[in-house]
C-alpha positions as CSV (number, residue, x, y, z in Angstrom):
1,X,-19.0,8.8,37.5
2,X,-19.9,12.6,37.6
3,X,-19.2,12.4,33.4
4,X,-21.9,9.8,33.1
5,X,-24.3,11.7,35.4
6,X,-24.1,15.0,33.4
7,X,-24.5,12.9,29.3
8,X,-27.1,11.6,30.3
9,X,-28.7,14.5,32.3
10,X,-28.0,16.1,28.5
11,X,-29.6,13.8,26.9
12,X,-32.7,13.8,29.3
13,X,-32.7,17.6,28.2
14,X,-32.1,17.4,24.7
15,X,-35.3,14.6,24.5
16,X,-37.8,17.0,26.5
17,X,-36.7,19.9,23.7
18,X,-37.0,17.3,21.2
19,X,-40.0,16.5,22.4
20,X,-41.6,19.9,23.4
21,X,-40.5,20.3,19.0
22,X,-42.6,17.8,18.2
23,X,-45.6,18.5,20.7
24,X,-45.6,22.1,18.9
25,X,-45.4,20.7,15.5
26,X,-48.3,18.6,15.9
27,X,-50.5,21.3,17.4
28,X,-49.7,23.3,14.4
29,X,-50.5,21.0,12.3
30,X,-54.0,20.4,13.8
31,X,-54.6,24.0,14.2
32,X,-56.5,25.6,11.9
33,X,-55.6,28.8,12.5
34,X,-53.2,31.3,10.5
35,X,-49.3,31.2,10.9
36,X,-48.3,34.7,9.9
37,X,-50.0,37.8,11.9
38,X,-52.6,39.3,10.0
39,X,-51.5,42.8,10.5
40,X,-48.1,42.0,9.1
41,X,-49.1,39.8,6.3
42,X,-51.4,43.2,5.4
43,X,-48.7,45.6,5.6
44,X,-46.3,43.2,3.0
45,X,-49.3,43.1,0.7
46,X,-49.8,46.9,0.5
47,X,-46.0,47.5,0.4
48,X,-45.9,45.2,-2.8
49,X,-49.0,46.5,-4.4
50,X,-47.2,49.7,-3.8
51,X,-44.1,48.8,-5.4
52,X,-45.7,47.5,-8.3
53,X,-48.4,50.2,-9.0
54,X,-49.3,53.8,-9.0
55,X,-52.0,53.9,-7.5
56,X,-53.5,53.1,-3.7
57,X,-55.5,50.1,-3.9
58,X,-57.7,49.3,-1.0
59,X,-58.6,45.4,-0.5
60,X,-61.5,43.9,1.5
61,X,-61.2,42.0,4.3
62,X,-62.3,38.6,2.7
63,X,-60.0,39.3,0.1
64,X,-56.2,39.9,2.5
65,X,-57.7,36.6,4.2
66,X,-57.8,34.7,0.9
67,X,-54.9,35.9,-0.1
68,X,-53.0,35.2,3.0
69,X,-55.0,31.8,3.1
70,X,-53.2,31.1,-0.4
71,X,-49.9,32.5,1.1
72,X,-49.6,30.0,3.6
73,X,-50.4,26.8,1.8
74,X,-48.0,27.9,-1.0
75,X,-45.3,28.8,1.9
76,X,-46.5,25.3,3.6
77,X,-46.3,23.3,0.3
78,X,-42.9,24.4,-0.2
79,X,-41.6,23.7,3.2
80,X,-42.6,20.3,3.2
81,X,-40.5,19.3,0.0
């Protein structure tokens, strides 16, 4: 009897984290905001640009978000196939 108590207390806890999964998933999904930390994302960019030229380029604001905007749906597009 105590095997049958402690399965399905397992299951009970593997459903809420499946659950809790999925709650998180669909908040992300409504969410609007951006997935990667902007200060990060910033740092990878200049580290590239960096590796690829000479020269210290300095990019605007609009421009990181843009670019980080276009990041993300490239990063999200590929994920979901």
């Amino acid at each position: 009897m105590t095997s049958w108590n402690s399965t399905s207390a397992k299951l009970r806890r593997r459903r809420r984290r499946r659950v809790k999964v999925m709650r998180m998933i669909f908040k992300q999904q409504l969410s609007t905001d951006l997935v990667l930390p902007k200060v990060s994302f910033g740092r990878l960019v200049r580290e590239v640009m960096a590796t690829f030229g000479d020269e210290v380029v300095n990019v605007r604001g609009s421009g990181m978000r843009a670019l980080q905007c276009a990041a993300e749906e490239h990063l999200t597009e590929m994920f979901s196939q």
